[in-house]
Biotite code that builds the C-alpha atoms (Angstrom):
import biotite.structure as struc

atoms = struc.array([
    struc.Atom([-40.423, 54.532, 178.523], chain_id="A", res_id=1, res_name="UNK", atom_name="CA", element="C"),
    struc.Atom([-43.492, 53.467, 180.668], chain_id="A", res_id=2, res_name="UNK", atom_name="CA", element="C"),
    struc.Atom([-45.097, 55.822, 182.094], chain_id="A", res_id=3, res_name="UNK", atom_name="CA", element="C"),
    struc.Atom([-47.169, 55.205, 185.466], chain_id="A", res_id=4, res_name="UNK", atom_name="CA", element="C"),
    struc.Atom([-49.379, 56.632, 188.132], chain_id="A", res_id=5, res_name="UNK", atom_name="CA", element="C"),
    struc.Atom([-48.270, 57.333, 191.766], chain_id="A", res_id=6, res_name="UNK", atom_name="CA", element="C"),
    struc.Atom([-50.941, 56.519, 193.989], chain_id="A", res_id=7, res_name="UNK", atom_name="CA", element="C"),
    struc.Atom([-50.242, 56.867, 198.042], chain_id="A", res_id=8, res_name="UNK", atom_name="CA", element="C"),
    struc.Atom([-52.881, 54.224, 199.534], chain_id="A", res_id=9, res_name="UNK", atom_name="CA", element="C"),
    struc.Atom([-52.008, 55.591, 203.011], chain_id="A", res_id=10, res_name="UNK", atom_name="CA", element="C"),
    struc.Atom([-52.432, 59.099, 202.525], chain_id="A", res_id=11, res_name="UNK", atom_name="CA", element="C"),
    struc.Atom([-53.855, 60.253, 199.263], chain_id="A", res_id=12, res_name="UNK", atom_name="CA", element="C"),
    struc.Atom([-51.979, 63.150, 197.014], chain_id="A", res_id=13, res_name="UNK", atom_name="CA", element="C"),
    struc.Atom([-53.895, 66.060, 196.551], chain_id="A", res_id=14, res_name="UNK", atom_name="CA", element="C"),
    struc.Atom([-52.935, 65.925, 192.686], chain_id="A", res_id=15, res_name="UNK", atom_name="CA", element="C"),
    struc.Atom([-52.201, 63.285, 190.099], chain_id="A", res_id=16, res_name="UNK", atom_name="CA", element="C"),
    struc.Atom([-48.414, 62.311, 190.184], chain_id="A", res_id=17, res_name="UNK", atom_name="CA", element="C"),
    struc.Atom([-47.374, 60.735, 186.768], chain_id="A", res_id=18, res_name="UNK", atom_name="CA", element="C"),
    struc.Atom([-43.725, 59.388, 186.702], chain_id="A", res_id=19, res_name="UNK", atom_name="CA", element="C"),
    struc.Atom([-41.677, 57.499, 183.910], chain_id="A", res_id=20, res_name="UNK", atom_name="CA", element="C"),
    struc.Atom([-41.128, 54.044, 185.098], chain_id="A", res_id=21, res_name="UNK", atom_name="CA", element="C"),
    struc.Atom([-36.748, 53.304, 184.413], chain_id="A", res_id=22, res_name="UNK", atom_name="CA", element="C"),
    struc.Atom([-35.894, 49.660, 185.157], chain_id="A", res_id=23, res_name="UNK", atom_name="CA", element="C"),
    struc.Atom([-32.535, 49.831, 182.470], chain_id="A", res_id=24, res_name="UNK", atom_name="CA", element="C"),
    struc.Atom([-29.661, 50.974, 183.365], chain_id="A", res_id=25, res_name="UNK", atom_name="CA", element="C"),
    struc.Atom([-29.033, 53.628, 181.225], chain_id="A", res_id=26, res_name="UNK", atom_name="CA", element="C"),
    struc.Atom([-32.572, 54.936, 182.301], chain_id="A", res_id=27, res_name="UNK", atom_name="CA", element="C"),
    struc.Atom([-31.519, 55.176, 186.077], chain_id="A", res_id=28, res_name="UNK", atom_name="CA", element="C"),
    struc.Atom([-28.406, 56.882, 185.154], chain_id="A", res_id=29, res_name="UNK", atom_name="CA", element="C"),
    struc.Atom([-29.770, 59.871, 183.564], chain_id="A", res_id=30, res_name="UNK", atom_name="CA", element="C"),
    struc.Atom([-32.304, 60.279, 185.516], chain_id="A", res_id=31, res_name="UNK", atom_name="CA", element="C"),
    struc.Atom([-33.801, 63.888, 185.662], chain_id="A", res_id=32, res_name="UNK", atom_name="CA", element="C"),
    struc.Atom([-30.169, 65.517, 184.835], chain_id="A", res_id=33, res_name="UNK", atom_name="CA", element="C"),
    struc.Atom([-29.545, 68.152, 181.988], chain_id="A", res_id=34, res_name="UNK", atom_name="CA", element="C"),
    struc.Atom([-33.279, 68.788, 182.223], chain_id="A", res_id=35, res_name="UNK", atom_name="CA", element="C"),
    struc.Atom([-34.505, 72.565, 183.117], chain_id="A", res_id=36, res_name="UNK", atom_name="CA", element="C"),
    struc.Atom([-37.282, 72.257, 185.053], chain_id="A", res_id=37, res_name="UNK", atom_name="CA", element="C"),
    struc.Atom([-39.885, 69.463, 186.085], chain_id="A", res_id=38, res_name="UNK", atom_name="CA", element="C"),
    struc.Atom([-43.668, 70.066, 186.473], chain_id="A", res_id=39, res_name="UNK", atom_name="CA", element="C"),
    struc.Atom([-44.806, 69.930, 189.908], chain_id="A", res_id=40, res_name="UNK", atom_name="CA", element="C"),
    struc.Atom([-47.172, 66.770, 188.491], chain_id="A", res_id=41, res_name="UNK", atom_name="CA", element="C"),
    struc.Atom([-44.093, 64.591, 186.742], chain_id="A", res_id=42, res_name="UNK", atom_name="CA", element="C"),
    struc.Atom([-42.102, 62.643, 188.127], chain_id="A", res_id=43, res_name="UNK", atom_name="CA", element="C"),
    struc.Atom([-39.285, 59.254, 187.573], chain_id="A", res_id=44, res_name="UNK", atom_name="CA", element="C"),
    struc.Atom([-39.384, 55.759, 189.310], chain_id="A", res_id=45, res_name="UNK", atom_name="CA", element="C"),
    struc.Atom([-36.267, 54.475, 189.307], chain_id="A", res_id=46, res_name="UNK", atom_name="CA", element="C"),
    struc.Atom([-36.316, 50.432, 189.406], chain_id="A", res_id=47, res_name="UNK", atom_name="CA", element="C"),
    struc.Atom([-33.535, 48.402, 190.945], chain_id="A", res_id=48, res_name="UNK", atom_name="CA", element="C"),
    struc.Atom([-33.187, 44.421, 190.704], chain_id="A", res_id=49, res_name="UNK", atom_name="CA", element="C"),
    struc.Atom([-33.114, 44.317, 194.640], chain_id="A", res_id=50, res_name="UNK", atom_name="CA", element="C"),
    struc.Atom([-33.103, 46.586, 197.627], chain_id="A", res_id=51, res_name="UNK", atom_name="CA", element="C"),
    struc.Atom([-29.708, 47.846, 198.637], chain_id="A", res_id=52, res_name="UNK", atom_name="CA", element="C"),
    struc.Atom([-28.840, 51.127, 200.141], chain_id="A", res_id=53, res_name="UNK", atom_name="CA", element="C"),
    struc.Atom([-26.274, 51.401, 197.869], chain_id="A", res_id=54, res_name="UNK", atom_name="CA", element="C"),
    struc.Atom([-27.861, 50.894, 194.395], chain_id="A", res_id=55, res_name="UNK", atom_name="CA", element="C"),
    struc.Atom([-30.639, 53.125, 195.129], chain_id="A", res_id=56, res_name="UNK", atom_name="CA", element="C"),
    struc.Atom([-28.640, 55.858, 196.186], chain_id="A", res_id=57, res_name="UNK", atom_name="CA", element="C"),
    struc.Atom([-28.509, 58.866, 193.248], chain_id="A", res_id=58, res_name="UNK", atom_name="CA", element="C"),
    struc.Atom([-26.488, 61.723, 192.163], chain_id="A", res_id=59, res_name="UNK", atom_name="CA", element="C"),
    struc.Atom([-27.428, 65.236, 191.778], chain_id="A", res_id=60, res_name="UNK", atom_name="CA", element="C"),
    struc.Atom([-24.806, 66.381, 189.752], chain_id="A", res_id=61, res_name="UNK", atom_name="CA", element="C"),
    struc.Atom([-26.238, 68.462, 186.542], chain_id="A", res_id=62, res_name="UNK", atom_name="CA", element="C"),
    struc.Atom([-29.182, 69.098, 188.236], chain_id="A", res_id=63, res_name="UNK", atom_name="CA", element="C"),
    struc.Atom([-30.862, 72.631, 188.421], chain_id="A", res_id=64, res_name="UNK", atom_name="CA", element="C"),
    struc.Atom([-33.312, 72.122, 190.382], chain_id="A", res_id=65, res_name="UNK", atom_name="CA", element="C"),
    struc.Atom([-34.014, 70.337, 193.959], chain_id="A", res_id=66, res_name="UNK", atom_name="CA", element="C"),
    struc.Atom([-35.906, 67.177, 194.166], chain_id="A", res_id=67, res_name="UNK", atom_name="CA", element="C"),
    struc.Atom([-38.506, 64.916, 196.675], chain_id="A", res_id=68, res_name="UNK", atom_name="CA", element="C"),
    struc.Atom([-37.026, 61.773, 196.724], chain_id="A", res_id=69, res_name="UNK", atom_name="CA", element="C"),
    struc.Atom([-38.564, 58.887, 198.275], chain_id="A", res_id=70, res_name="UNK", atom_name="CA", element="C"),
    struc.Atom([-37.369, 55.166, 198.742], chain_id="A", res_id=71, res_name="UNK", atom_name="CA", element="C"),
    struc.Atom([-39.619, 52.261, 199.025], chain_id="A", res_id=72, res_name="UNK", atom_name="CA", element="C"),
    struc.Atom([-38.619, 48.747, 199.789], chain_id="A", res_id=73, res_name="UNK", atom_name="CA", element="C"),
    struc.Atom([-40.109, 45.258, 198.001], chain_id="A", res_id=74, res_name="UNK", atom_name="CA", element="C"),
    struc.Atom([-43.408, 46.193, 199.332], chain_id="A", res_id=75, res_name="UNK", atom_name="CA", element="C"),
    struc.Atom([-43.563, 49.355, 197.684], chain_id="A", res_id=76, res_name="UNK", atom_name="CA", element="C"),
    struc.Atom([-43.843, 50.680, 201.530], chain_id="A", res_id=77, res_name="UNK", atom_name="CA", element="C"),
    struc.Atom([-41.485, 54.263, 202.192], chain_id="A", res_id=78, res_name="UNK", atom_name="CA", element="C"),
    struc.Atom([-38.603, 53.817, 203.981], chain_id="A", res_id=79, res_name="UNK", atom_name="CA", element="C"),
    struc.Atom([-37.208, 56.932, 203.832], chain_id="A", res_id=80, res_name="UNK", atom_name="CA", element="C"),
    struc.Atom([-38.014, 60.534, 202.676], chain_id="A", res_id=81, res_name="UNK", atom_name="CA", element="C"),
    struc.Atom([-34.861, 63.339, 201.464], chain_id="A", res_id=82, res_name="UNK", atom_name="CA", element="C"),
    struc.Atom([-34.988, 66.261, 199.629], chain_id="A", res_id=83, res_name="UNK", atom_name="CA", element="C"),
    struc.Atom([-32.150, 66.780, 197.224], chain_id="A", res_id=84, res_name="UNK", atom_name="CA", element="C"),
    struc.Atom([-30.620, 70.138, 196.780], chain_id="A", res_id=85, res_name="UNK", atom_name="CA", element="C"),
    struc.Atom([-29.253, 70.333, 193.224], chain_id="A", res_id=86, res_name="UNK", atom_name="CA", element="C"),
    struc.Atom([-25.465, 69.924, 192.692], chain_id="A", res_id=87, res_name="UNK", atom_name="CA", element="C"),
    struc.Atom([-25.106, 67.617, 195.862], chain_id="A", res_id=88, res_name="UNK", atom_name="CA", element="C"),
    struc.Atom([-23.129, 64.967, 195.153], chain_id="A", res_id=89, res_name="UNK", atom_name="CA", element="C"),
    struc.Atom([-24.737, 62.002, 196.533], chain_id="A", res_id=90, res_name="UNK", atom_name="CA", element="C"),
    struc.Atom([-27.579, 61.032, 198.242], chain_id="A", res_id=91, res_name="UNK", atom_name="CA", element="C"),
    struc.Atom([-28.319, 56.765, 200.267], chain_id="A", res_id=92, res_name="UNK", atom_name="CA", element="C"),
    struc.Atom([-31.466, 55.731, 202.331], chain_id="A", res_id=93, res_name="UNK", atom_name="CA", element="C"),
    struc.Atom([-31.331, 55.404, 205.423], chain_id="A", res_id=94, res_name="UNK", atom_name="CA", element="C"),
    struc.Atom([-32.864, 51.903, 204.602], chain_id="A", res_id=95, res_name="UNK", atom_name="CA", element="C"),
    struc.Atom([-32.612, 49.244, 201.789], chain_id="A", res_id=96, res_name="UNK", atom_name="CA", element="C"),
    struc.Atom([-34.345, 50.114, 198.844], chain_id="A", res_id=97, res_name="UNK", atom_name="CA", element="C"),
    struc.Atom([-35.550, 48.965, 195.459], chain_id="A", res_id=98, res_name="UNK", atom_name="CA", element="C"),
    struc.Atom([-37.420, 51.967, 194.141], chain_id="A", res_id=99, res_name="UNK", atom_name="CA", element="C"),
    struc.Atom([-36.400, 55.156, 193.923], chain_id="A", res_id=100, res_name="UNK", atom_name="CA", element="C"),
    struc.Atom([-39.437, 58.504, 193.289], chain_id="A", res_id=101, res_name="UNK", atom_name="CA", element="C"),
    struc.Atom([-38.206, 61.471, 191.844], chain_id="A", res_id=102, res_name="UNK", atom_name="CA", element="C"),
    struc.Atom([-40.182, 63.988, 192.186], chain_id="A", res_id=103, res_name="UNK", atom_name="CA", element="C"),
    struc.Atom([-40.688, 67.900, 192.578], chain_id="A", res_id=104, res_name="UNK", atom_name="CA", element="C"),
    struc.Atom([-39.656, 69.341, 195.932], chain_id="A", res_id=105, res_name="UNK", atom_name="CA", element="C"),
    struc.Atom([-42.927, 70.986, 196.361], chain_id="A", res_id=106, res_name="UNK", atom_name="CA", element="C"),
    struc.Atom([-44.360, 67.585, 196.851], chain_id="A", res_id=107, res_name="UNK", atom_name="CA", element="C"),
    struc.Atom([-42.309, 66.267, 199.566], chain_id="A", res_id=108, res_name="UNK", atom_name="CA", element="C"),
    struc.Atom([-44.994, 66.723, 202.470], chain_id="A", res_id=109, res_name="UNK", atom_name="CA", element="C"),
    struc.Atom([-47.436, 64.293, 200.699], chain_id="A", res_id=110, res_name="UNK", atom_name="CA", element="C"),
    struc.Atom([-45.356, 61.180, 201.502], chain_id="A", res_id=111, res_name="UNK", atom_name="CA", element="C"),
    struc.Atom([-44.633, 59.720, 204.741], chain_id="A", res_id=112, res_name="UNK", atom_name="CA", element="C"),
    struc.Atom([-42.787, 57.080, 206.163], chain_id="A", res_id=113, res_name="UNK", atom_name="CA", element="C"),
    struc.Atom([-44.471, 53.493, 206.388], chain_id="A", res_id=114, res_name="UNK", atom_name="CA", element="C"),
    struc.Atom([-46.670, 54.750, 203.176], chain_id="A", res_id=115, res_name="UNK", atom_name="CA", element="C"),
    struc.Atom([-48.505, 52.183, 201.022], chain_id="A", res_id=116, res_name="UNK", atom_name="CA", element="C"),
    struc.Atom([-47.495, 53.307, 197.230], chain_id="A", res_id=117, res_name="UNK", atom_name="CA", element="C"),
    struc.Atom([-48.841, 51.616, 194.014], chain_id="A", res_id=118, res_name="UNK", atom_name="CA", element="C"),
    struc.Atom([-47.808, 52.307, 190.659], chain_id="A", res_id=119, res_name="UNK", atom_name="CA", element="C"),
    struc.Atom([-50.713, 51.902, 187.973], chain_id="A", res_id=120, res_name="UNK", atom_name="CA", element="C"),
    struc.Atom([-49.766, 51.892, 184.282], chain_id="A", res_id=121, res_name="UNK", atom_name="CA", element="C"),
    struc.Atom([-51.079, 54.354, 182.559], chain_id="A", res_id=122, res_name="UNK", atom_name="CA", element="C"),
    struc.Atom([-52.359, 54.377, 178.788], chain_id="A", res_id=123, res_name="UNK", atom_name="CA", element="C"),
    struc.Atom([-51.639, 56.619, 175.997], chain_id="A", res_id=124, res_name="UNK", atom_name="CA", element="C"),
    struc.Atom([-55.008, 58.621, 175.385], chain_id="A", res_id=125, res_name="UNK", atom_name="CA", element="C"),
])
């Protein structure tokens, strides 16, 4: 899986967020579940073809912990902001989406909406 950085053009994180980049199916799916824990600097952009409130909605079944989640649409600009409590069953945007960050709840405050985001691959050391 790719992995890239999470830059916020609009207002800067206070510490590097590194997320795997899923754009397959199966990848989106999975997502974060079955896993323990998630370091408060990892993360998972989940890719859809097209924005649609529907398709980027996600699931938090299997999950043990809560989650940031924030949408962005075409532009990579936040459209909406949620934080998902573990074992809910379903979360939408409020707004069409096409990405999807997963991230760890502790982070939530560091995105707003109308945000600039940019994803830079990142290269094996």
């Amino acid at each position: 899986m790719r992995q890239v950085s999470i830059l916020n053009n609009t207002h800067p994180l206070r510490t590097p967020l590194t997320a795997g980049y899923c754009d397959r199916f199966l990848c989106r799916l999975r997502g974060l579940m079955l896993r323990s824990q998630l370091p408060t600097d990892r993360g998972l952009v989940l890719v859809e073809n097209a924005e649609s409130r529907l398709n980027a909605g996600i699931h938090m079944l299997g999950m043990a912990f809560d989650l940031g989640i924030v949408w962005l649409d075409n532009n990579r600009q936040v459209v909406d902001i949620q934080k998902a409590r573990r074992w809910r069953s379903f979360l939408i945007p409020r707004i069409a989406a096409r990405y999807v960050i997963e991230f760890h709840a502790k982070r939530l405050e560091e995105f707003h909406l109308g945000d600039q985001i940019v994803f830079e691959e990142t290269h094996p050391a």
